[in-house]
C-alpha positions as CSV (number, residue, x, y, z in Angstrom):
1,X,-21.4,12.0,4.6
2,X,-20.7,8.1,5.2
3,X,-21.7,7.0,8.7
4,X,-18.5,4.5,9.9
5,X,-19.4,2.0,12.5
6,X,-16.7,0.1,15.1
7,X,-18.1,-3.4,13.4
8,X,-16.8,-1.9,9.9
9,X,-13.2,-2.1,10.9
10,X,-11.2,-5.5,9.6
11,X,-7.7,-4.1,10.4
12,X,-5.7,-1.3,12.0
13,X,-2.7,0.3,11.2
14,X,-0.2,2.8,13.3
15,X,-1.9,5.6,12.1
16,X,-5.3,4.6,10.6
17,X,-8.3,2.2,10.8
18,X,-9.7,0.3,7.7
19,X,-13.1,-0.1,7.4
20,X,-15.6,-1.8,5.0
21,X,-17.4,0.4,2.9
22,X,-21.0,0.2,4.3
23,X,-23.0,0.9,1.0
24,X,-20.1,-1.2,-1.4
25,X,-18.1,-4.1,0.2
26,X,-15.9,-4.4,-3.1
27,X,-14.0,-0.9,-1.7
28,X,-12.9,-0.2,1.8
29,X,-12.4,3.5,3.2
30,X,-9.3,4.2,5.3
31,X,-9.7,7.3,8.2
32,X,-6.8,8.6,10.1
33,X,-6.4,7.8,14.1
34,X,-5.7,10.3,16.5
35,X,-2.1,9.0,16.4
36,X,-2.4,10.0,12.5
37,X,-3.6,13.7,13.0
38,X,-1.2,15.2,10.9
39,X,-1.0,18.8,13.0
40,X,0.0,16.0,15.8
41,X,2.5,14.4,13.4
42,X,4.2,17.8,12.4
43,X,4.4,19.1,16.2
44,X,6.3,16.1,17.1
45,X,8.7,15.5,14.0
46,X,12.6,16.2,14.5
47,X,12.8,19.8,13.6
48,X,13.9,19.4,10.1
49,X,10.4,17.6,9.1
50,X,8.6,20.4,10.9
51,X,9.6,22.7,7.9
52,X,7.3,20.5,5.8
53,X,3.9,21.4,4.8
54,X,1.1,19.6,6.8
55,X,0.0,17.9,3.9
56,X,2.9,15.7,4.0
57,X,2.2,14.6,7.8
58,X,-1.7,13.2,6.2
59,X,-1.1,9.9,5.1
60,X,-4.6,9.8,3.2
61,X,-3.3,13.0,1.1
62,X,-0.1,11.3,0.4
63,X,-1.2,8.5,-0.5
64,X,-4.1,9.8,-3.0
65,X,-1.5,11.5,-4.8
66,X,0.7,8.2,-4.7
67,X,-2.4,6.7,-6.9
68,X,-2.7,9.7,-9.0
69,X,1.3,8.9,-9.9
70,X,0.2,5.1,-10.7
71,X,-2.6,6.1,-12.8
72,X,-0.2,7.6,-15.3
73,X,1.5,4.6,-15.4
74,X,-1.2,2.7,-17.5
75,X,-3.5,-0.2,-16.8
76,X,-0.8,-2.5,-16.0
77,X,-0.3,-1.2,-12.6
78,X,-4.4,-2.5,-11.7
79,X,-2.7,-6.5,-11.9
80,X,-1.1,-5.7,-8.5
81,X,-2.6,-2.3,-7.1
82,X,-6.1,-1.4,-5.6
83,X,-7.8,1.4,-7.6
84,X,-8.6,4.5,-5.9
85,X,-12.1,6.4,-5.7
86,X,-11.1,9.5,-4.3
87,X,-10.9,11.0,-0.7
88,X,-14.5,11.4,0.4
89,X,-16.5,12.4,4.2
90,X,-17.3,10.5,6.7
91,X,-18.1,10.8,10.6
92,X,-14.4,9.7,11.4
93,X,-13.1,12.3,9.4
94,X,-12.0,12.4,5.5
95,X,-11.5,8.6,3.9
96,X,-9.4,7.3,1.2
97,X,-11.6,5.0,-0.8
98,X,-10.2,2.2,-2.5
99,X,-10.8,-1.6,-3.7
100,X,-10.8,-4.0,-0.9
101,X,-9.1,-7.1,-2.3
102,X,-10.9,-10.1,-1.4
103,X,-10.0,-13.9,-2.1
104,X,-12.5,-16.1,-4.5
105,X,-14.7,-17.3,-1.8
106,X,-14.9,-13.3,-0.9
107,X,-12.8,-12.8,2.5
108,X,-10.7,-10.0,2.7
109,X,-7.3,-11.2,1.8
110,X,-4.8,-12.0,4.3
111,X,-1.6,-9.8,4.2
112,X,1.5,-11.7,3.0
113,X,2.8,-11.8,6.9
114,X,-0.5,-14.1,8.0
115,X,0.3,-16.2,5.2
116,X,3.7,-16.7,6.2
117,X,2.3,-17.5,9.5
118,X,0.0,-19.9,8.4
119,X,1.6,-21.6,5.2
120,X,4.7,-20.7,5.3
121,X,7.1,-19.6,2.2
122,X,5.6,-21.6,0.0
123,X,6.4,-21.9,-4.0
124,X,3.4,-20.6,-4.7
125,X,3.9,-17.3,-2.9
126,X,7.7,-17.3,-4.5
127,X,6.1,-16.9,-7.6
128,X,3.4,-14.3,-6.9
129,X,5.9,-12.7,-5.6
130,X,8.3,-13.1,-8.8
131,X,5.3,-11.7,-10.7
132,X,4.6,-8.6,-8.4
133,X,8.1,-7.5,-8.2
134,X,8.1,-8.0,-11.9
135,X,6.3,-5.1,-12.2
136,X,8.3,-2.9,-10.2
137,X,11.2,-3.7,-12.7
138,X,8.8,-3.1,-15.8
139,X,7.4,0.0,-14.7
140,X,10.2,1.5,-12.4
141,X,8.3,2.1,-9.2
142,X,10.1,3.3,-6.3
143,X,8.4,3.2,-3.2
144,X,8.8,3.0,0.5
145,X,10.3,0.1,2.1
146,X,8.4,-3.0,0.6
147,X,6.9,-4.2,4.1
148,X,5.1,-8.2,4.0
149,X,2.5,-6.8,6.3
150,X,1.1,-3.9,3.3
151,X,1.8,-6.5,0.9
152,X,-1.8,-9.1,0.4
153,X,-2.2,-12.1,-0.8
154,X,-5.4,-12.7,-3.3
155,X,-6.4,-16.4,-2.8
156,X,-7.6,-16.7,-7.0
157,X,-9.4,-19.7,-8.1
158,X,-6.1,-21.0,-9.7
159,X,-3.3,-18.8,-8.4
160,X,-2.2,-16.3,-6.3
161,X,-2.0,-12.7,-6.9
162,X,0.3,-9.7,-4.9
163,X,-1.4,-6.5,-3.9
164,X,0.2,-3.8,-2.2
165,X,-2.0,-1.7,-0.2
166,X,-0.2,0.4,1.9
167,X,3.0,2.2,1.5
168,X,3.6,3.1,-1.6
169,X,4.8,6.7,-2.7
170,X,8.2,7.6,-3.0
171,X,10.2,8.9,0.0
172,X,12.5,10.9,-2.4
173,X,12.5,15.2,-1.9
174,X,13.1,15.2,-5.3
175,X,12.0,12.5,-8.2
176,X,15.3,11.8,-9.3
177,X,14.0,8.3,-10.1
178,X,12.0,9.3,-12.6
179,X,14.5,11.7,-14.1
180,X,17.1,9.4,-14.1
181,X,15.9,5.5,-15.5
182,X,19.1,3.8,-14.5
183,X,18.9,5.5,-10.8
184,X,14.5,4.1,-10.8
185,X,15.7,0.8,-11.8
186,X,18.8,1.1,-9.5
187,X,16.6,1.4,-6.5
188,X,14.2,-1.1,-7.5
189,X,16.5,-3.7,-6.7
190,X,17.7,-2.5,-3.7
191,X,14.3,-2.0,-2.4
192,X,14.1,-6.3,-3.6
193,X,17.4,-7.0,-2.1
194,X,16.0,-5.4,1.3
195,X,12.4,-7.5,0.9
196,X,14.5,-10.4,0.7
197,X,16.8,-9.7,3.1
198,X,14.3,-8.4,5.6
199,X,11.8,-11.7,5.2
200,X,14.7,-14.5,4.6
201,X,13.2,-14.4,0.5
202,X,14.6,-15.2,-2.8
203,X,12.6,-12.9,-5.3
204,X,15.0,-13.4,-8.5
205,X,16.9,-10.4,-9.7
C-alpha cells in the first residue's frame, strides 16, 4: 500500500486530491474526496442517474477506462496526454496513477487558467493550443467539456506543449461518435467552438 501524506498534495479538485507520488515524482496519484464517494454521488443524483451502476459515479474508474480508450488510439495521443499506470492502493483509498507533467526546470505545470492569469493569451499559447486541438481533429476524440482549468501548460525548453489531465471520456450513453466519423468529427468542433467561446479564444477551425 502507498502511504499519502497532506504535504504530497499540489492541487485539489471538486471531487479528488492530487498528490505527488512519494517513491516516483515523474507520476502523481489522484484519490477521491469524501465529496467523490461514489455511493454518496449515486444517493444524491436526480433519479434518472440513480439507475446507473456505481461504477459510473467513481471518477478514478471512469477515467482509467477513458485511458484504456486512448491507448487504442496509438502513440500519437502521448504528445498531449499523461500515460496511465493503473489504479493502485493507498491509505486514502484506491489511486489513479499517472504522469505528472512538469515544465523544463521540473515544476509541476501550471493549468492553462494560471497562465491566462499570469501571461495572458499569448501567441504562444494560441499555438499550443492550435497543436492540441489538432489532435482532437486527427484522432476524433470526443470528450467532456474542454475546461482551461484540466487543460496544462508544459513550459518546454523551446515551446509550449497542451496536456489535458482531467476530464476526458466521453459523456455519450452510447458511442455514436465512434460509429459514426462525420458525427466524432462533428462534435469535435463544437466542443472547439465552446472552448473558444467559453475562454474569449480563436483556436482555428
Amino acid at each position: 500500500m502507498i502511504e499519502l501524506t497532506d504535504d504530497l498534495i499540489f492541487a485539489q479538485g471538486g471531487r479528488r486530491y492530487c498528490f505527488v507520488h512519494p517513491s516516483d515524482s515523474s507520476k502523481c496519484i489522484k484519490t477521491l474526496s469524501a465529496r467523490g464517494n461514489p455511493a454518496t454521488r449515486k444517493q444524491t443524483a436526480v433519479w434518472y442517474k440513480k439507475l446507473r451502476p456505481l461504477s459510473m459515479f467513481d471518477d478514478n474508474l471512469r477515467e482509467f477506462k477513458s485511458f484504456q480508450l486512448l491507448e487504442k488510439k496509438g502513440e500519437a495521443v502521448w504528445a498531449h496526454f499523461p500515460r496511465c499506470y493503473g489504479i493502485q492502493s493507498t491509505n486514502r483509498g484506491d489511486g489513479i496513477v499517472t504522469d505528472l507533467i512538469r515544465d523544463a526546470d521540473g515544476q509541476v505545470s501550471k493549468t492553462v487558467r494560471d497562465y491566462i492569469k499570469a501571461s495572458g493569451k499569448t501567441p504562444e499559447l494560441q499555438a499550443a493550443l492550435e497543436d492540441f486541438f489538432e489532435l482532437f481533429r486527427e484522432q476524433r476524440l470526443v470528450t467532456r467539456d474542454i475546461l482551461h482549468h484540466n487543460l496544462v501548460v508544459q513550459m518546454g525548453a523551446e515551446k509550449i506543449t497542451i496536456y489535458m489531465i482531467d476530464g476526458f471520456g466521453s459523456s455519450e450513453l452510447l458511442p455514436v461518435s465512434s460509429w459514426l466519423p462525420f458525427v466524432g468529427a462533428r462534435k469535435v468542433e463544437h466542443k472547439i467552438d465552446k472552448f473558444n467561446a467559453r475562454y474569449g479564444l480563436a483556436v482555428a477551425g
